[in-house]
GUTORBA-306959 format. One record per atom (N, C-alpha, C, O): residue number from 1; residue in one letter; atom name; x, y, z. Coordinates in nm, 3 decimals, always signed. Example, Ala and Ser with C-alpha at 12.3 -4.5 7.8 and 13.67 -1.06 7.14 Angstrom:
GUTORBA-306959
+-------+------+-------+---------+---------+---------+
! koldo ! papa ! kolza !      xx !      yy !      zz !
+-------+------+-------+---------+---------+---------+
!     1 !    A !     N !  +1.319 !  -0.569 !  +0.780 !
!     1 !    A !    CA !  +1.230 !  -0.450 !  +0.780 !
!     1 !    A !     C !  +1.320 !  -0.330 !  +0.780 !
!     1 !    A !     O !  +1.424 !  -0.332 !  +0.846 !
!     2 !    S !     N !  +1.285 !  -0.225 !  +0.708 !
!     2 !    S !    CA !  +1.367 !  -0.106 !  +0.714 !
!     2 !    S !     C !  +1.290 !  +0.003 !  +0.787 !
!     2 !    S !     O !  +1.341 !  +0.114 !  +0.804 !
+-------+------+-------+---------+---------+---------+
END
This chain:
GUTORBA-306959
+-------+------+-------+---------+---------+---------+
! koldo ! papa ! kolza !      xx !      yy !      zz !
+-------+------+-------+---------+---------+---------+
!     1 !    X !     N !  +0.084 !  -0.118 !  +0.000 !
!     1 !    X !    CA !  +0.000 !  +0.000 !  +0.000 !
!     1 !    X !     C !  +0.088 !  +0.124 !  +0.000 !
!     1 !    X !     O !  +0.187 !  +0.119 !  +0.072 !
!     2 !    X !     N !  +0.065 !  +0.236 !  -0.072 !
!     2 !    X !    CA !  +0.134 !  +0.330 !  -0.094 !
!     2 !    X !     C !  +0.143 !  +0.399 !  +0.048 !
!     2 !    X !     O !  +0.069 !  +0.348 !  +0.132 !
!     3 !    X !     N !  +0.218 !  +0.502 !  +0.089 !
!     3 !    X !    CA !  +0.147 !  +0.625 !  +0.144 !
!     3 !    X !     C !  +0.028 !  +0.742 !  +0.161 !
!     3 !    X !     O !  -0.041 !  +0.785 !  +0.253 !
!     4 !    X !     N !  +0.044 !  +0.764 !  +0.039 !
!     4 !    X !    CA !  -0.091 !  +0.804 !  -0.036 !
!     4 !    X !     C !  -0.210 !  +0.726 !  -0.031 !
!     4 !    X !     O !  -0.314 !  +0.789 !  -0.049 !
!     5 !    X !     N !  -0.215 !  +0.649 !  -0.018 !
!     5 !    X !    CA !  -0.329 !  +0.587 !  +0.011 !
!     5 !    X !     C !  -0.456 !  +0.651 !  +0.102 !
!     5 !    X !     O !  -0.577 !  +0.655 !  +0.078 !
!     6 !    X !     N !  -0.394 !  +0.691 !  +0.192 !
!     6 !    X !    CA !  -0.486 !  +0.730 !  +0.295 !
!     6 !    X !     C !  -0.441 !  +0.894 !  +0.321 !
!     6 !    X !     O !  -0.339 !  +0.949 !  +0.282 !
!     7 !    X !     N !  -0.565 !  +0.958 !  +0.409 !
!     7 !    X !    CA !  -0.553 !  +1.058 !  +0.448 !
!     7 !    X !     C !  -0.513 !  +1.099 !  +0.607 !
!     7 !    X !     O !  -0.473 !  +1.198 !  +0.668 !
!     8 !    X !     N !  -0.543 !  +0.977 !  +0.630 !
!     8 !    X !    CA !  -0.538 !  +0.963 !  +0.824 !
!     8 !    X !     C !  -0.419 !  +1.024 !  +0.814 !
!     8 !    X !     O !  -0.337 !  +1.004 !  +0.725 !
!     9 !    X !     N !  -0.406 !  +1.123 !  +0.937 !
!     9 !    X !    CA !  -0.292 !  +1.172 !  +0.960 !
!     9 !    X !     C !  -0.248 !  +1.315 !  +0.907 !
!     9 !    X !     O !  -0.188 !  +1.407 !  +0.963 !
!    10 !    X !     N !  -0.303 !  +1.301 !  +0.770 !
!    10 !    X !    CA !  -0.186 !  +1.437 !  +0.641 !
!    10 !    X !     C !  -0.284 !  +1.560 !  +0.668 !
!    10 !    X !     O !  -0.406 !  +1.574 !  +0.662 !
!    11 !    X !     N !  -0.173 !  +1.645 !  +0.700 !
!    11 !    X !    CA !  -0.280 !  +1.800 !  +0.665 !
!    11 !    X !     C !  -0.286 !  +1.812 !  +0.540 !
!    11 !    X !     O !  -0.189 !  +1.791 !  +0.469 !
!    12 !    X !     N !  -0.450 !  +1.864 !  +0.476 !
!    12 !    X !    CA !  -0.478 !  +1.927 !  +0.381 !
!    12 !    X !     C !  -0.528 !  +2.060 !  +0.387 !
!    12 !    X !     O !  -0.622 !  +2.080 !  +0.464 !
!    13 !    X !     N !  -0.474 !  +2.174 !  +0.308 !
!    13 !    X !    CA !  -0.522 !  +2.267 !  +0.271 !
!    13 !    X !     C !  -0.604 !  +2.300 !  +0.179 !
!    13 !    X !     O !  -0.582 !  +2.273 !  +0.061 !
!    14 !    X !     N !  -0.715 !  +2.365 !  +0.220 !
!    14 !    X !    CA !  -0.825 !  +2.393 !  +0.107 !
!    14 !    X !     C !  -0.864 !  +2.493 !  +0.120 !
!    14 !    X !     O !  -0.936 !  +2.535 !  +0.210 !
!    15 !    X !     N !  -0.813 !  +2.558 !  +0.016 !
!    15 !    X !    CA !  -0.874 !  +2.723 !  -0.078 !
!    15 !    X !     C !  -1.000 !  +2.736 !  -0.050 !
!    15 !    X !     O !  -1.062 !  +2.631 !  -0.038 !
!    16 !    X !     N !  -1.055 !  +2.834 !  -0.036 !
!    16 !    X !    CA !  -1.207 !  +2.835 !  -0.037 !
!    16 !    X !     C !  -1.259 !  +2.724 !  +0.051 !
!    16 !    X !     O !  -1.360 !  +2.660 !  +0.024 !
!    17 !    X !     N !  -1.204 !  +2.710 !  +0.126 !
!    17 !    X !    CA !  -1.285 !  +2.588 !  +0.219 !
!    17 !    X !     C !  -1.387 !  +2.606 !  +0.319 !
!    17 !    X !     O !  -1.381 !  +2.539 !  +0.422 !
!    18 !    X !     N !  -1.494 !  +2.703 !  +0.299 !
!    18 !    X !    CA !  -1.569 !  +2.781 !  +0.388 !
!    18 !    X !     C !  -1.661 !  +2.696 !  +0.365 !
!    18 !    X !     O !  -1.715 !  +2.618 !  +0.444 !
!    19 !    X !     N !  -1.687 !  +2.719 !  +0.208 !
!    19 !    X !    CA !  -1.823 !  +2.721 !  +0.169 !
!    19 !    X !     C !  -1.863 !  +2.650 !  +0.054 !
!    19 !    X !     O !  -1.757 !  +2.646 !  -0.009 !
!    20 !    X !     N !  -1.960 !  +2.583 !  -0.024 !
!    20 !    X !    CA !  -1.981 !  +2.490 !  -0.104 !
!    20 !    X !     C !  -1.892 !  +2.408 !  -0.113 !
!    20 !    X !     O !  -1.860 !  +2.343 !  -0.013 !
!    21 !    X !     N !  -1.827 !  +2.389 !  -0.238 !
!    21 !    X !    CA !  -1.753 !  +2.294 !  -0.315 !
!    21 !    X !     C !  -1.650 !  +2.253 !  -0.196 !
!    21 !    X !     O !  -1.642 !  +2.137 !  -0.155 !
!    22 !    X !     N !  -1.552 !  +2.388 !  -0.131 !
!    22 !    X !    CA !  -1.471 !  +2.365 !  -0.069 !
!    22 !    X !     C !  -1.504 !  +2.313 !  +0.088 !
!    22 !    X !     O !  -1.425 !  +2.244 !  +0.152 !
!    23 !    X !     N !  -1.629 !  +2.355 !  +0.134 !
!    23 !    X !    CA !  -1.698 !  +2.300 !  +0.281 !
!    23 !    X !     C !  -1.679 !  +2.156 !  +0.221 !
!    23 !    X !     O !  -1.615 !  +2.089 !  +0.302 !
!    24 !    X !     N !  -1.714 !  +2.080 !  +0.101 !
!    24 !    X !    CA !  -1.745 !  +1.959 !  +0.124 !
!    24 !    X !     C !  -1.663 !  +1.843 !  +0.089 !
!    24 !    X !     O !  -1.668 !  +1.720 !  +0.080 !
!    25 !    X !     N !  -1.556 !  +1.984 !  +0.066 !
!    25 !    X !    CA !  -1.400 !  +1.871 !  +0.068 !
!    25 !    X !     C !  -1.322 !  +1.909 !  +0.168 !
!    25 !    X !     O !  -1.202 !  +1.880 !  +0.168 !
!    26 !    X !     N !  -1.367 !  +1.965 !  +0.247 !
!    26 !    X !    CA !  -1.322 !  +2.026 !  +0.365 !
!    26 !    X !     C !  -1.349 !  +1.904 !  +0.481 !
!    26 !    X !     O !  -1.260 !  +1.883 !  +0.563 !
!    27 !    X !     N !  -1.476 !  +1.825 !  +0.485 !
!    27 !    X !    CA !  -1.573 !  +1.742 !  +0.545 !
!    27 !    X !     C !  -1.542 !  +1.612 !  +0.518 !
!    27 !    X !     O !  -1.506 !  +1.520 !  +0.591 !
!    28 !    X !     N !  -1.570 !  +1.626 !  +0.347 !
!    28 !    X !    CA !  -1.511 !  +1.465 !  +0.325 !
!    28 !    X !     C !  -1.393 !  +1.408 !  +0.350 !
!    28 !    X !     O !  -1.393 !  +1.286 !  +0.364 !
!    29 !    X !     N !  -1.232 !  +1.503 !  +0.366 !
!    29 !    X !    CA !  -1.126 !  +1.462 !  +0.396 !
!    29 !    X !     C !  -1.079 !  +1.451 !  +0.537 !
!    29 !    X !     O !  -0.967 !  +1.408 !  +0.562 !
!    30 !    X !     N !  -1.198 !  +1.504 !  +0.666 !
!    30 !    X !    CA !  -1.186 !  +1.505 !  +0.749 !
!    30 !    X !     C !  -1.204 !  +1.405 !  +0.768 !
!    30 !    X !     O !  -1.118 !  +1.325 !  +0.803 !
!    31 !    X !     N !  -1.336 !  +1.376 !  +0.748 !
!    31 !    X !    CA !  -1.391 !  +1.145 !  +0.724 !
!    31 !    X !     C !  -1.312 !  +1.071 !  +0.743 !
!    31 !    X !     O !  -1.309 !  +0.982 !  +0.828 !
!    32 !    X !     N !  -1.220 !  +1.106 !  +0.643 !
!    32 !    X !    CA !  -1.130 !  +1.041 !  +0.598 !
!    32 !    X !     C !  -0.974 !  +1.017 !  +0.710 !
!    32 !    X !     O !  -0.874 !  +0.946 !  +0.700 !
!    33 !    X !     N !  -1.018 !  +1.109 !  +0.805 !
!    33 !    X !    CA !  -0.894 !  +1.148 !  +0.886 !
!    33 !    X !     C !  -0.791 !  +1.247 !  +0.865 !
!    33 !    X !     O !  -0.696 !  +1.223 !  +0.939 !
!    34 !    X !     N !  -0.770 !  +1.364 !  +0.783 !
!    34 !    X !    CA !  -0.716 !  +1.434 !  +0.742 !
!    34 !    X !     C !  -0.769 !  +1.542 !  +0.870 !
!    34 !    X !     O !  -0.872 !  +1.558 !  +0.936 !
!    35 !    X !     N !  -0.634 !  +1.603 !  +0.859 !
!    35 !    X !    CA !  -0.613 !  +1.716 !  +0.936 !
!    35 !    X !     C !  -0.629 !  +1.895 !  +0.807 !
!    35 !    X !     O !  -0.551 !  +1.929 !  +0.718 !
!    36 !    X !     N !  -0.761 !  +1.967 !  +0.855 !
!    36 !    X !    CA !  -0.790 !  +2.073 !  +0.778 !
!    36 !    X !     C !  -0.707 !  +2.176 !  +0.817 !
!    36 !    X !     O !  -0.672 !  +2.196 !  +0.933 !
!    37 !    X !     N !  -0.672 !  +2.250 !  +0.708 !
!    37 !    X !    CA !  -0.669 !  +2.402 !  +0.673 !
!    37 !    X !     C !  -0.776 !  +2.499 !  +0.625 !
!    37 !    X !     O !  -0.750 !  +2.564 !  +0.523 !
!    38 !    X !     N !  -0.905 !  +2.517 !  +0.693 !
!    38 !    X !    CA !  -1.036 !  +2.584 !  +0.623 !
!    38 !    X !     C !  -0.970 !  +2.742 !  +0.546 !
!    38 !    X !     O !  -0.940 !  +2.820 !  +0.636 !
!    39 !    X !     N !  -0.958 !  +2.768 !  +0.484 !
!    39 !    X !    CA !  -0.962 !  +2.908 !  +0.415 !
!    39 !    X !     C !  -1.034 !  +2.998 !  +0.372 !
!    39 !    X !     O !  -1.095 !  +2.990 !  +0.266 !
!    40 !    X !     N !  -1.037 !  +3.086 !  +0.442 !
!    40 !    X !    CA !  -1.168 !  +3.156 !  +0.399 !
!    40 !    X !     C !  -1.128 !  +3.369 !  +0.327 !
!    40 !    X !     O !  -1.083 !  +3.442 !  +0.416 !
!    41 !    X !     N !  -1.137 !  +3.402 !  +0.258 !
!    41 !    X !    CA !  -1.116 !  +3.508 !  +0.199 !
!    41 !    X !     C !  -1.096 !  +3.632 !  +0.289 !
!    41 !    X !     O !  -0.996 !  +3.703 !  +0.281 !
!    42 !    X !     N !  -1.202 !  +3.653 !  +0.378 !
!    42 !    X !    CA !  -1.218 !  +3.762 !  +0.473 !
!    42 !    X !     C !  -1.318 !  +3.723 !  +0.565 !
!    42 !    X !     O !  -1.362 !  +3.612 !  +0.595 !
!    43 !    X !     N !  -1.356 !  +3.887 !  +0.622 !
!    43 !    X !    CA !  -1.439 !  +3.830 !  +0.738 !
!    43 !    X !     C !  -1.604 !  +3.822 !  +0.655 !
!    43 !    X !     O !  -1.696 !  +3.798 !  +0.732 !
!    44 !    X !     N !  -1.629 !  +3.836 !  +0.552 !
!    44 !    X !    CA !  -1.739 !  +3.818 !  +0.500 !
!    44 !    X !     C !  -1.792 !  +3.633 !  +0.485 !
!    44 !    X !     O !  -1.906 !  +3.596 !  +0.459 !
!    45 !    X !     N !  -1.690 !  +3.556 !  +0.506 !
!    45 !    X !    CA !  -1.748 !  +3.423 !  +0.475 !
!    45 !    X !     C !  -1.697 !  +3.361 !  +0.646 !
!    45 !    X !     O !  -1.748 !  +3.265 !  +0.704 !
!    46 !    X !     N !  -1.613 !  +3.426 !  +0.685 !
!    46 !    X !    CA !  -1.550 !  +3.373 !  +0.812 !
!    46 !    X !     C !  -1.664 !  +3.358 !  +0.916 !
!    46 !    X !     O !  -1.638 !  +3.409 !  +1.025 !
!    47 !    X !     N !  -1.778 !  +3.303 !  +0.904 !
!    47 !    X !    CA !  -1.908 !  +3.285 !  +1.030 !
!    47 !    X !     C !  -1.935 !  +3.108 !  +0.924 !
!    47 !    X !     O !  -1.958 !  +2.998 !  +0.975 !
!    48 !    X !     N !  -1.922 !  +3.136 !  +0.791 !
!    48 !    X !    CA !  -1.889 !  +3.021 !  +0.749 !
!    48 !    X !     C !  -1.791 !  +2.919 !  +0.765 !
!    48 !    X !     O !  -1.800 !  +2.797 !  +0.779 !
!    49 !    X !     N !  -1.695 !  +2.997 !  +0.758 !
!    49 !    X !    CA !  -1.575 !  +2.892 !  +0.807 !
!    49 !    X !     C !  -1.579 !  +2.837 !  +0.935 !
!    49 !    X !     O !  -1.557 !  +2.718 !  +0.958 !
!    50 !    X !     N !  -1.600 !  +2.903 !  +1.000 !
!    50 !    X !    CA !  -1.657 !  +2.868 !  +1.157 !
!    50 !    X !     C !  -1.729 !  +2.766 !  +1.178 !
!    50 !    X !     O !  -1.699 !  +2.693 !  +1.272 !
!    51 !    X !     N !  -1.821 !  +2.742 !  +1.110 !
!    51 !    X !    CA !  -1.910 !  +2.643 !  +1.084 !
!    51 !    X !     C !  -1.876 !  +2.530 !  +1.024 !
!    51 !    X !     O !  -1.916 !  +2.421 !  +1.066 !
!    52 !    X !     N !  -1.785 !  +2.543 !  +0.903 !
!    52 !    X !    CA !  -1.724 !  +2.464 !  +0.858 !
!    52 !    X !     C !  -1.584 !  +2.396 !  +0.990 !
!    52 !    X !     O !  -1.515 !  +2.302 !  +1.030 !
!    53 !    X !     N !  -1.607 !  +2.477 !  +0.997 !
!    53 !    X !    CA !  -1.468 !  +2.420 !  +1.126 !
!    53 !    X !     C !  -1.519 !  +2.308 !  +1.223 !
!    53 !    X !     O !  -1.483 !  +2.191 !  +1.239 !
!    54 !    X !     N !  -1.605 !  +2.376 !  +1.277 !
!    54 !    X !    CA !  -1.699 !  +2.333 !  +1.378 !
!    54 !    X !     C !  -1.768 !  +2.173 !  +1.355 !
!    54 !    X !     O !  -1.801 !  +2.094 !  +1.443 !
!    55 !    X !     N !  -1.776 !  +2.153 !  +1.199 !
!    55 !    X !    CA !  -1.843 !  +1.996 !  +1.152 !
!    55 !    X !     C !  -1.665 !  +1.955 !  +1.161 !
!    55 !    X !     O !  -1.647 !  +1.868 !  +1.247 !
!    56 !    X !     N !  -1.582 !  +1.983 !  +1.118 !
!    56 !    X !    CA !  -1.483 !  +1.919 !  +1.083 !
!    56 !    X !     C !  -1.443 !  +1.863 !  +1.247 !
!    56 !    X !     O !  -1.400 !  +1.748 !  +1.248 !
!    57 !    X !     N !  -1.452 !  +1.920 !  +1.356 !
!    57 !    X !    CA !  -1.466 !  +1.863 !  +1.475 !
!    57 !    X !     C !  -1.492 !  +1.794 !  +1.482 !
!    57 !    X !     O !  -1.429 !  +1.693 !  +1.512 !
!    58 !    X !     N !  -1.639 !  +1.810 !  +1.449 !
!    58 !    X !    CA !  -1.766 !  +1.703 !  +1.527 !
!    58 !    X !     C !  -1.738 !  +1.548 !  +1.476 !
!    58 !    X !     O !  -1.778 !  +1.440 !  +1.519 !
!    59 !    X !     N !  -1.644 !  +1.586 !  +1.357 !
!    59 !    X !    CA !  -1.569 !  +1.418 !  +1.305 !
!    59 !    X !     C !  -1.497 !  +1.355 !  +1.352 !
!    59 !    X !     O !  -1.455 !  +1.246 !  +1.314 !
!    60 !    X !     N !  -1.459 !  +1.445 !  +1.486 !
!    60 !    X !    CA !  -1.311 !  +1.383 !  +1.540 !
!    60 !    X !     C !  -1.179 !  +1.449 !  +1.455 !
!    60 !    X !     O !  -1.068 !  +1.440 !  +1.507 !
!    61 !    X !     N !  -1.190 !  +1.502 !  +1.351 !
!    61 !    X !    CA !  -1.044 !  +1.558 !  +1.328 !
!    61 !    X !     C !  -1.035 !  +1.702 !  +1.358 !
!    61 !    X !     O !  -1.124 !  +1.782 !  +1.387 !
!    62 !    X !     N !  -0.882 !  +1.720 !  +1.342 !
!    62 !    X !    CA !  -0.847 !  +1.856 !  +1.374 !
!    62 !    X !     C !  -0.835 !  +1.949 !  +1.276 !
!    62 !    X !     O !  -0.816 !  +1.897 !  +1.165 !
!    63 !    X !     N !  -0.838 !  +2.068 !  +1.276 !
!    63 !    X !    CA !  -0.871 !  +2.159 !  +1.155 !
!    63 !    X !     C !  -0.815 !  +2.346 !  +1.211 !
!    63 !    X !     O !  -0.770 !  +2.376 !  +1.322 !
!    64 !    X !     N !  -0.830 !  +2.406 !  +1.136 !
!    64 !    X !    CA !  -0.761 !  +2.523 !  +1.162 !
!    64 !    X !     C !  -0.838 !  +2.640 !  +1.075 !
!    64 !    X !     O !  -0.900 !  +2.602 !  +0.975 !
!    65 !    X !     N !  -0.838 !  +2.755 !  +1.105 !
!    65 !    X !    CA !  -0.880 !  +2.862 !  +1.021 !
!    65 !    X !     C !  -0.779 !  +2.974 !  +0.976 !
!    65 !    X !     O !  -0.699 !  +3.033 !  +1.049 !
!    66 !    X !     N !  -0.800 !  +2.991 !  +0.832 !
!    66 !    X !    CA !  -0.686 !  +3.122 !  +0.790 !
!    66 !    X !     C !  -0.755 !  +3.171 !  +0.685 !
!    66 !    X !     O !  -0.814 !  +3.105 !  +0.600 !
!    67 !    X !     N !  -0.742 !  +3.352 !  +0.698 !
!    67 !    X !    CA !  -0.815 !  +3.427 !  +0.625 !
!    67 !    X !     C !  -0.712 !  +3.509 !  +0.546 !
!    67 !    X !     O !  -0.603 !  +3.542 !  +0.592 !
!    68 !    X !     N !  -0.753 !  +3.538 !  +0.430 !
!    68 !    X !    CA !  -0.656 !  +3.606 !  +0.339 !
!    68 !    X !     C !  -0.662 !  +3.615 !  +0.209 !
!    68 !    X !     O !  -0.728 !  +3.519 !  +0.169 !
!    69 !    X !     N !  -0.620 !  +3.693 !  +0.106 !
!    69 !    X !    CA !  -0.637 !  +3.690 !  -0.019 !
!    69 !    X !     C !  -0.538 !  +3.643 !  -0.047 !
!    69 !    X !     O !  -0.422 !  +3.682 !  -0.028 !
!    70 !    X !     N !  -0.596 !  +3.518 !  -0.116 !
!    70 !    X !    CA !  -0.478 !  +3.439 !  -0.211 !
!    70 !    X !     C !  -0.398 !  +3.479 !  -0.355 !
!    70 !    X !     O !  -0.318 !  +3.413 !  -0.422 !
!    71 !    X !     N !  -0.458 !  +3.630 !  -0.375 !
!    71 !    X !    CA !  -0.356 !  +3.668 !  -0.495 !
!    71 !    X !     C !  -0.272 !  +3.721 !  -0.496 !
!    71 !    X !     O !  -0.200 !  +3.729 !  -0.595 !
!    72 !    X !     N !  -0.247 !  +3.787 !  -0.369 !
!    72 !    X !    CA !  -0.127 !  +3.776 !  -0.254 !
!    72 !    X !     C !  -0.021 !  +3.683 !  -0.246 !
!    72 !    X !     O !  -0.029 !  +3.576 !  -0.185 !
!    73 !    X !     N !  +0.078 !  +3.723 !  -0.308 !
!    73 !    X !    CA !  +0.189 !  +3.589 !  -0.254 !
!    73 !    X !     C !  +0.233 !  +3.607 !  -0.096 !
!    73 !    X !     O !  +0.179 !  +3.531 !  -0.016 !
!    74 !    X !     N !  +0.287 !  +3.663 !  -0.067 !
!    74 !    X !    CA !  +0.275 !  +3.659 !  +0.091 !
!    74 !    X !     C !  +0.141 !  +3.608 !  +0.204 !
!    74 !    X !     O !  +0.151 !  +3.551 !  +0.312 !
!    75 !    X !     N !  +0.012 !  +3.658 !  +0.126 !
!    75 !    X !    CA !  -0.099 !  +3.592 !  +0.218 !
!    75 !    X !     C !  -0.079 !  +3.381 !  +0.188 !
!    75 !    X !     O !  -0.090 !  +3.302 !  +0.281 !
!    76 !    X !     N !  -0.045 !  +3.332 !  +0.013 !
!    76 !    X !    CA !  +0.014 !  +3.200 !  +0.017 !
!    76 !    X !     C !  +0.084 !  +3.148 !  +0.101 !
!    76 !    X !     O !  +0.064 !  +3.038 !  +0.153 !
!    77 !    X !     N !  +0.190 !  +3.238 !  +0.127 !
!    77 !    X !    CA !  +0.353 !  +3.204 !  +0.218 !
!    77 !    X !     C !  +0.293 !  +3.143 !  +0.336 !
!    77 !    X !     O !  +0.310 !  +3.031 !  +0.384 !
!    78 !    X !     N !  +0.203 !  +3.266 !  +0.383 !
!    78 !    X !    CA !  +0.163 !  +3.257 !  +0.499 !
!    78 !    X !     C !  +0.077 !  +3.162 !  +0.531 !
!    78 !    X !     O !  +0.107 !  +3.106 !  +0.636 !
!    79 !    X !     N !  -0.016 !  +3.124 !  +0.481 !
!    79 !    X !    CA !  -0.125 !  +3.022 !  +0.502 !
!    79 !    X !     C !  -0.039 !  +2.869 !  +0.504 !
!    79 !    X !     O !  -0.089 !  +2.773 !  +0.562 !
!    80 !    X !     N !  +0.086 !  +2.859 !  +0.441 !
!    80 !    X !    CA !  +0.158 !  +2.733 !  +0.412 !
!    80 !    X !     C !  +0.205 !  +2.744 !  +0.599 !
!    80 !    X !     O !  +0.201 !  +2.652 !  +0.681 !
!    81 !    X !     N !  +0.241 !  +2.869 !  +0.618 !
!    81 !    X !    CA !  +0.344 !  +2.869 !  +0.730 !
!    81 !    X !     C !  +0.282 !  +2.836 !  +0.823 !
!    81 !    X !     O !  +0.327 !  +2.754 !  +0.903 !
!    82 !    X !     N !  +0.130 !  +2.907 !  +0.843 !
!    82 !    X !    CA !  +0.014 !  +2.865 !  +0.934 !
!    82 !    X !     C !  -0.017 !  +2.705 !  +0.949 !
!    82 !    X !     O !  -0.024 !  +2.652 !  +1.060 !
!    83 !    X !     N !  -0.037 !  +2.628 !  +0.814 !
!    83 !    X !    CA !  -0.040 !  +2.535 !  +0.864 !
!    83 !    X !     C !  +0.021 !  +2.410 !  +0.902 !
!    83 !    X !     O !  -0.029 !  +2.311 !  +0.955 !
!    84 !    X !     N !  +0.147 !  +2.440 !  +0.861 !
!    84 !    X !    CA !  +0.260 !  +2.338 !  +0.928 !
!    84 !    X !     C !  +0.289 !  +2.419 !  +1.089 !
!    84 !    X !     O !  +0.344 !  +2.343 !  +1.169 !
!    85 !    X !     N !  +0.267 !  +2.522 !  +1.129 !
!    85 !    X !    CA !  +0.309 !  +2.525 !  +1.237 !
!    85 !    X !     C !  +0.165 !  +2.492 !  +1.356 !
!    85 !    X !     O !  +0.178 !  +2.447 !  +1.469 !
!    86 !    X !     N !  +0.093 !  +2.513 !  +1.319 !
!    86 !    X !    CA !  -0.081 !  +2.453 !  +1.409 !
!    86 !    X !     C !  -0.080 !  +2.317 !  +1.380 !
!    86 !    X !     O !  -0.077 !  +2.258 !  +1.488 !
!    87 !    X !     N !  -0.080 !  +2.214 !  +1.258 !
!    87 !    X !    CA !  -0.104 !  +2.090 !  +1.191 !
!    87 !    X !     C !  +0.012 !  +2.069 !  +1.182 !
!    87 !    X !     O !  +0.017 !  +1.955 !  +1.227 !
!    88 !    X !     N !  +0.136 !  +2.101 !  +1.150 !
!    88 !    X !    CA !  +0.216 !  +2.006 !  +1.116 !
!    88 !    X !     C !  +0.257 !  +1.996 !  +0.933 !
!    88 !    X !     O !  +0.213 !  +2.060 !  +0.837 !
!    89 !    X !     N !  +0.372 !  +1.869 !  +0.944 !
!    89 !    X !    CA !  +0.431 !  +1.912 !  +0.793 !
!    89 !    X !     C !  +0.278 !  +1.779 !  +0.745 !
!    89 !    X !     O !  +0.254 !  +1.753 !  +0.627 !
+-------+------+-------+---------+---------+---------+
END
């Protein structure tokens, strides 16, 4: 079996992970055992992310919140830096 195989364990980061598409890969990889990075743009979706955070709990995994514009290379830098140092490599 590869490494890859599974998620148990690996932090994932997800763009847009507040809301639709990204809430529900935000959820499903938690399932899965993955450790989240929710991302959310500003404080306009951040009551979403919250929420989104909040299910990613209720799964038993651990998860994190970071707000920022991603067309920003420094807000990127940063969200990488955020989550290896809360989650891990």
């Amino acid at each position: 079996m590869s490494k890859y195989e599974s998620l148990n364990g690996k932090v994932v980061v997800i763009a847009g992970g507040a809301k639709n598409l990204g809430a529900l890969l935000s959820k499903s990889y938690a399932k899965e055992g993955a450790k989240i990075v929710v991302h959310h743009h500003n404080d306009n979706s951040k009551q979403q992310a919250e929420a989104t955070l909040d299910e990613i709990k209720s799964l038993g995994s651990e998860g994190t919140l970071f707000s920022g514009d991603l067309t920003e290379v420094k807000n990127v830098e940063d969200l990488f830096k955020h989550a290896e140092s809360t989650l891990g490599k």
